[in-house]
N, C-alpha and C positions, 0 to 999 in steps of 0.2 A: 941468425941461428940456422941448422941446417933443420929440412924439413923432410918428413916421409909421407907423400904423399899420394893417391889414389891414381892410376895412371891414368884414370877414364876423365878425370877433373883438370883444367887450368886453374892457376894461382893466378888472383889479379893481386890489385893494390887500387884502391882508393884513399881521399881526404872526404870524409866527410863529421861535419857539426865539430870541427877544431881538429879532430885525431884523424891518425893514416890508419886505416883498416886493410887487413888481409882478408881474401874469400878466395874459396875454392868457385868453379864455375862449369856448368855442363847445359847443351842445347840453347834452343833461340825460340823465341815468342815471348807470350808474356809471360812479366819477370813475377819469381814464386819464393821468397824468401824465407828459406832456413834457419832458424835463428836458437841455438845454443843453450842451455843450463848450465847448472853447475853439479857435480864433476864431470863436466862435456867440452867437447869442441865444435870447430866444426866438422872433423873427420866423423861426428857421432848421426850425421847424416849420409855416409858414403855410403849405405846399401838403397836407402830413400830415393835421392838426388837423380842416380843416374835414369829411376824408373818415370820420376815426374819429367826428367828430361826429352824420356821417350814418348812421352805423349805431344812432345810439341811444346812446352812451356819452356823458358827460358829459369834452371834451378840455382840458385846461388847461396850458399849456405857462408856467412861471416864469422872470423874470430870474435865474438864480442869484446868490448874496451877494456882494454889493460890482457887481455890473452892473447900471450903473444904465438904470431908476431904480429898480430895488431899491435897498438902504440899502448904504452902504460899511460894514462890520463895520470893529471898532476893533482887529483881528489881523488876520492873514495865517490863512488858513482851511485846516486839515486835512483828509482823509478823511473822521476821525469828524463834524467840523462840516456835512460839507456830505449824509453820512448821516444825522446827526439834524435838520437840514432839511426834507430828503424828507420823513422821518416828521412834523415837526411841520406843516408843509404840508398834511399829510394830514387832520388831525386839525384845523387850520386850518380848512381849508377844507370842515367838518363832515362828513368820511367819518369813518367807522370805519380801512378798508382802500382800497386801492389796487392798479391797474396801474400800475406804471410801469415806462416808457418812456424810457432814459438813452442821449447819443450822446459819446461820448470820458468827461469828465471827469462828463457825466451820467451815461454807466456805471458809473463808480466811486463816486458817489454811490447806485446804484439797487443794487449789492453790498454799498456799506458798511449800506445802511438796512436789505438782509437780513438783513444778519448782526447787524446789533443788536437787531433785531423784527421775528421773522417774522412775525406775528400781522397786522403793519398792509399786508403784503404779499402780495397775491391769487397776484401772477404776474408775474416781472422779463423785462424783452427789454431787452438793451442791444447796442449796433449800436460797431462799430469798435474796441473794447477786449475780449482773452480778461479772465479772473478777476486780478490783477493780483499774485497771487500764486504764479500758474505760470507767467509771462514769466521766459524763460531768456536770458540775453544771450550775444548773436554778435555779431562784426565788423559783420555787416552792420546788425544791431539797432541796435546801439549806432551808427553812423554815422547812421542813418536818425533815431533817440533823439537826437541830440546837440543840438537844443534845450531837452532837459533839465535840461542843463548849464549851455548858454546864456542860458537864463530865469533861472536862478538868481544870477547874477553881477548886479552893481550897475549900477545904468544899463537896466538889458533893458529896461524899459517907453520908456523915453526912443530907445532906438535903433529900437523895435519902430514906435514914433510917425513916425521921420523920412521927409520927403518925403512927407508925405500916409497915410504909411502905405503905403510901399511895398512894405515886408516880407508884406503882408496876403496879395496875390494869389499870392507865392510858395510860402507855406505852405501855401495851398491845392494850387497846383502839384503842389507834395512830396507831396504826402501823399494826391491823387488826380490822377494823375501823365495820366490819359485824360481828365480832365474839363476843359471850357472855360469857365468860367462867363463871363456879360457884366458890367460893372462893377456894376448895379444890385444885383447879389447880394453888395456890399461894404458894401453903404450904410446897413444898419443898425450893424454890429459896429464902423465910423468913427461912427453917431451915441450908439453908449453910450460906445466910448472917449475921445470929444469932451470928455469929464470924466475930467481927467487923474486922479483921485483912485478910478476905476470904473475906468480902465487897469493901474494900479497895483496896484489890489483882485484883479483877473486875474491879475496875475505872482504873488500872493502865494501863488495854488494851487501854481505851480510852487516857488517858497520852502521851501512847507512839504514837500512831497512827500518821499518816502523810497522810498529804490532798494531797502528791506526793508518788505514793508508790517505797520502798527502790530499788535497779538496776532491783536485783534477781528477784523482783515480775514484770518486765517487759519483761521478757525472756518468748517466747513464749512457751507453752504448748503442749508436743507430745500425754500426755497422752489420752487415747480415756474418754469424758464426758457427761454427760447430765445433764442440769441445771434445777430446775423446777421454773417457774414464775406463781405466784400468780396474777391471773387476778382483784383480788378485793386488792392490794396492792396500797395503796395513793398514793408512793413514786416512787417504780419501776416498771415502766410497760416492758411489754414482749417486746418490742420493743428495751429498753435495753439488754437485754438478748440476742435479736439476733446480736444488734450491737457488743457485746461481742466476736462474733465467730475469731473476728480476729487476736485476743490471742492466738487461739490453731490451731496447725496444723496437728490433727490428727481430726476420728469423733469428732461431737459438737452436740447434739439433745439440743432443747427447749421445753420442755416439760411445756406446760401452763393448770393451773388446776384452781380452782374456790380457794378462798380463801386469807387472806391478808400475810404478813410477818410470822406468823407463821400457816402456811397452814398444816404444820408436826401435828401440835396439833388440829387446830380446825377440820379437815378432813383426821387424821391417817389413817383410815379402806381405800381413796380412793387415798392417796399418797402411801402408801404399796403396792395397785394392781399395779401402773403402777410402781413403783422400783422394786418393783421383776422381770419383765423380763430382768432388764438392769444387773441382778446380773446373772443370768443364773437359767435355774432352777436344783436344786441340791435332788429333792425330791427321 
């Protein structure tokens, strides 16, 4: 497929835990791992990436599995798949350890890879999702959630597609309900679902998903984390987030900023100040 990509970034290509992954890539030290939602890429880090770059950290933000042009996996991807990911990623991409850096389903990947190996895990920050084992359902959750549901039923990818994808700007809408973005902020997440078999590969996180999460994702957390909550988010308030702390037993900061579920994009330049110190500075 052909690709439009950020001129400040290299495209690699790795194998790693079975599938060939694409990542965007900027600076050298230690490796700081960008890791994706859903309706995201990894372009949904190009304003992020180059600034961790600058401090000295090596940033590499991934397609996640089945977004192409990463590889379409031959299942519908779990929790634990998309945690043993991260980690082989890591290991991939010849660290030892890692930061990473998860946003929606990136955080539930950057929890599930704690809890399998803390070892390969320096220090998690995941942005718009508490621990996914302390989300308590309300009316109001569950209404907010009910693409949860949604997703799951037959057809979603096919309806999710119609009219250009016009479902795209609305979820955006929903889910940071202050933010305006301009069309061009669409135009990557239409150019990977343009392969309707990488659209597909997307709904199949939701597929698999479970409103109980698997043992693994209930084993408490040593790694040291800071979570950041979006004070203009409908859905989750920081109030979640604190209740969350009771998952990990090591540091936990709450870091709350202005901005809804995807706070990473509508307000990069002031999510970037406060994660850079949780990284160290490496200038």
């Amino acid at each position: 497929m052909t690709l439009s990509l950020p001129t400040s970034a290299r495209l690699g290509h790795v194998r790693a835990n079975g599938l060939d992954f694409s990542y965007l890539e900027e600076g050298t030290g230690p490796l700081v791992l960008l890791v994706h939602g859903f309706p995201d890429t990894a372009r949904s880090w190009d304003h992020v990436r180059p600034i961790v770059a600058a401090k000295g950290f090596r940033a590499v933000s991934p397609w996640t599995r089945g977004y192409a042009p990463t590889a379409t996996p031959d299942r519908d991807a779990n929790l634990e798949a998309l945690g043993r990911d991260v980690l082989a990623l890591i290991e991939a991409l010849g660290a030892r350890s890692a930061i990473v850096v998860g946003h929606d389903f990136g955080a539930a990947a950057g929890y599930a890879a704690a809890s399998l190996d803390a070892s390969r895990v320096t220090k998690l920050v995941t942005i718009g999702i508490p621990h996914p084992a302390t989300l308590k359902p309300s009316p109001a959750k569950l209404w907010g959630a009910r693409h949860f549901i949604a997703f799951k039923l037959p057809g979603a990818a096919a309806r999710f597609a119609a009219n250009d994808f016009a479902a795209l700007p609305a979820i955006y809408k929903r889910w940071s309900p202050t933010w305006s973005p301009p069309a061009s902020e669409f135009e990557a997440i239409r150019e990977t679902f343009a392969d309707r078999a990488s659209l597909d590969a997307a709904f199949g996180y939701y597929r698999q998903l479970r409103f109980r999460p698997e043992s693994f994702m209930r084993r408490k957390i040593t790694v040291p984390t800071a979570v950041f909550a979006g004070t203009d988010d409908p859905l989750v308030r920081p109030a979640d987030y604190r209740a969350a702390q009771r998952m990990f037993t090591g540091p936990y900061d709450v870091i709350e900023m202005r901005g809804g579920h995807f706070m990473h994009r509508e307000h990069p330049a002031e999510l970037a100040e406060k994660l850079l110190p949780l990284l160290g500075d490496r200038e």
